[in-house]
N, C-alpha and C positions, 0 to 999 in steps of 0.2 A: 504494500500500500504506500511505500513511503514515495516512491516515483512519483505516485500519481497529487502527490502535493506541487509538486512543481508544475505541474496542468492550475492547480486552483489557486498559485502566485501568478503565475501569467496572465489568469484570469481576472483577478484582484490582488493587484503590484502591493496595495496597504495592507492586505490581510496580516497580522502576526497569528504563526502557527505556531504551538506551543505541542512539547508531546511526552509522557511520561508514562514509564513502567507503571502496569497495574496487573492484575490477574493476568493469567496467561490466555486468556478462552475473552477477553473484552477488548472491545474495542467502541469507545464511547466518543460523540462528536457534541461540544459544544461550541455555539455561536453565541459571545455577549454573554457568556454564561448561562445559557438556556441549555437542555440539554434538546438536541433534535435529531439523534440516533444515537441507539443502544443496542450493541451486539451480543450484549447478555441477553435482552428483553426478547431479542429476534433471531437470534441463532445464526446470523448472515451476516456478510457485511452490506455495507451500504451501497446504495446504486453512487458512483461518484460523482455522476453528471447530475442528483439529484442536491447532493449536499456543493456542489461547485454554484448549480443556479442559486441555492440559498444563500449563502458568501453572499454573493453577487448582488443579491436582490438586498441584501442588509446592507450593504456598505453603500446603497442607492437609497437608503433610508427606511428601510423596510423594517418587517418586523420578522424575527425569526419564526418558521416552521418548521413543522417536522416529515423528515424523509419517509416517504412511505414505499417506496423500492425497495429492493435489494438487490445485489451481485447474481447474475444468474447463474453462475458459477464459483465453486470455492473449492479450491485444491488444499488438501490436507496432507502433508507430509510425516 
């Protein structure tokens, strides 16, 4: 996943991404500190073109929501 932050900088040059060790099975996404996907809650990860448009739409004044996609695929190693 970590590649695909450099898609959602491109996208929004101001975003600051922050990212830290947690569970090994989460992967949790806040905007503004809202929480708008949770990969404990959903088992998947996030569609990223979902939480990119979110960024996107908040740093346009928007109001954070939440991703309701997910990855159509997840490889498990």
């Amino acid at each position: 996943m970590t590649f695909k932050f450099i898609y959602l900088k491109a996208a929004v040059p101001g975003a600051q991404i922050h990212g830290k060790v947690g569970r090994q099975t989460s992967f949790e996404v806040l905007v503004n500190g809202q929480e708008i996907y949770s990969k404990l809650k959903t088992h998947a990860f996030p569609d990223f073109r979902d939480v990119v448009s979110i960024v996107k739409d908040v740093s346009e004044g928007g109001k954070p929501s939440t991703v309701e996609k997910t990855e159509s695929c997840c490889v498990l190693l």
